[in-house]
C-alpha positions, 0 to 999 in steps of 0.5 A, a space after each residue: 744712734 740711728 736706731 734711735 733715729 729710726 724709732 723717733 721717726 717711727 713713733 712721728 709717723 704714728 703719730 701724724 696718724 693721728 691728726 685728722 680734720 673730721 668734723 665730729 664737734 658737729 655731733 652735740 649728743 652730750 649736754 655739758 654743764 650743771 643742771 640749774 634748777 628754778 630758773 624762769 626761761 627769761 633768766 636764761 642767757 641764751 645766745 649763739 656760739 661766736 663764728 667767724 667767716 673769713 671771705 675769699 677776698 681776706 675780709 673777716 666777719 666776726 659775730 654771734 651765730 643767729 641762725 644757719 640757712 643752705 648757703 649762708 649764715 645769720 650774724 649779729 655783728 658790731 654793725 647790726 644783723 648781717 646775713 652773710 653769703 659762703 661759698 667753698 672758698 671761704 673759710 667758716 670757723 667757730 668758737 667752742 671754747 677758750 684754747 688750752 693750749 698754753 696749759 698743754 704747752 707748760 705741760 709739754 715743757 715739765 714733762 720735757 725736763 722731767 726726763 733729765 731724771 731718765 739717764 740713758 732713756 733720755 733719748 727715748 723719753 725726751 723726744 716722746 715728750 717733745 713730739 706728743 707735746 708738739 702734737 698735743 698743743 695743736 690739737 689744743 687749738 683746732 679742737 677749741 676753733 675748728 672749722 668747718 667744711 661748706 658741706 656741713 654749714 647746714 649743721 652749724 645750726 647747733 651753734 645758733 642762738 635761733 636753731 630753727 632758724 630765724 623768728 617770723 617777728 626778726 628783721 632780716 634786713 637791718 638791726 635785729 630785734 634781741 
C-alpha cells in the first residue's frame, strides 16, 4: 500500500506543476464566434467585458470596462461612469466567460464511480480521477475570471468597450454618454 501512496503523491506533485497564474488570457490572437455577415455597425452590440476591482479597503466595484488608462480603469457602474484608481494592492479580475466548473464537477463525479468497474486498478484509477477532476474544476474557474497582475492593467484594453480609450465627446466626469 505505500507504493500506492508514493505514486498517488507522485502523480499530485505532477500535477501541481501544472497550475500557474500566468497571464496569457491577455493575448486575444484568436477571433471566437461566427462570422455575421449584412449587419450595419449600429446593429452591432458592442460593449466591454464586465470587471471588477476589489479595493484594499475590501470595497467592490463592479462594472463594464469603458476604457483602460497607465493606472486606472474607466467603469460604467450602476451609479454612472466611474474612473477607478488601482494600485498593487488591489485585486482587478475580469469576467470571460460563464465557469464550467459544475460541468467538470458532474464529469469528475461519473469518471469516479466509472472505476468501481476497475477491480484492483481502483487504486490507481480512483485517485486519478479524483486529483485531475479536483485540478480540473479549479482551473474551470480561474480560466473563466482570471485576474489580472497591476503590471499588465495597460493591456486590459482588449476587454474595453472603447480600446483606444475613451472618446473626445464622453464625459468623464459624471453620466457617460452611451
Amino acid at each position: 500500500m505505500s507504493r500506492a501512496l508514493r505514486i498517488l503523491a507522485g502523480m499530485a506533485l505532477l500535477l501541481a506543476a501544472c497550475a500557474s497564474t500566468d497571464q496569457r488570457f491577455l493575448e486575444r490572437g484568436t477571433v471566437q464566434g461566427e462570422r455575421v455577415e449584412g449587419l450595419k455597425a449600429d446593429q452591432v452590440p458592442v460593449h466591454g467585458f464586465t470587471v471588477w476591482v476589489e479595493k484594499g479597503d475590501g470595497k467592490k466595484i463592479t462594472g463594464e470596462l469603458l476604457a483602460v488608462e497607465a493606472e486606472r480603469l474607466w467603469l460604467e457602474t450602476a451609479d454612472g461612469v466611474q474612473a477607478v484608481s488601482v494600485t498593487p494592492a488591489d485585486r482587478v479580475v475580469v469576467k470571460l466567460s460563464e465557469s464550467d466548473q459544475r460541468k467538470t464537477v458532474l464529469w469528475s463525479v461519473v469518471g469516479a464511480l466509472s472505476t468501481a468497474s476497475h477491480g484492483y486498478f481502483l487504486i490507481f484509477t480512483l485517485p486519478a480521477w479524483a486529483v485531475t477532476g479536483f485540478r480540473t474544476s479549479g482551473s474551470a474557474e480561474r480560466d473563466a475570471e482570471p485576474e489580472v497582475m497591476s503590471a499588465n492593467l495597460p493591456r486590459l484594453y482588449q476587454f474595453a468597450r472603447f480600446p483606444q480609450g475613451l472618446p473626445a465627446g464622453f464625459e468623464k466626469d459624471g453620466e457617460g454618454k452611451r
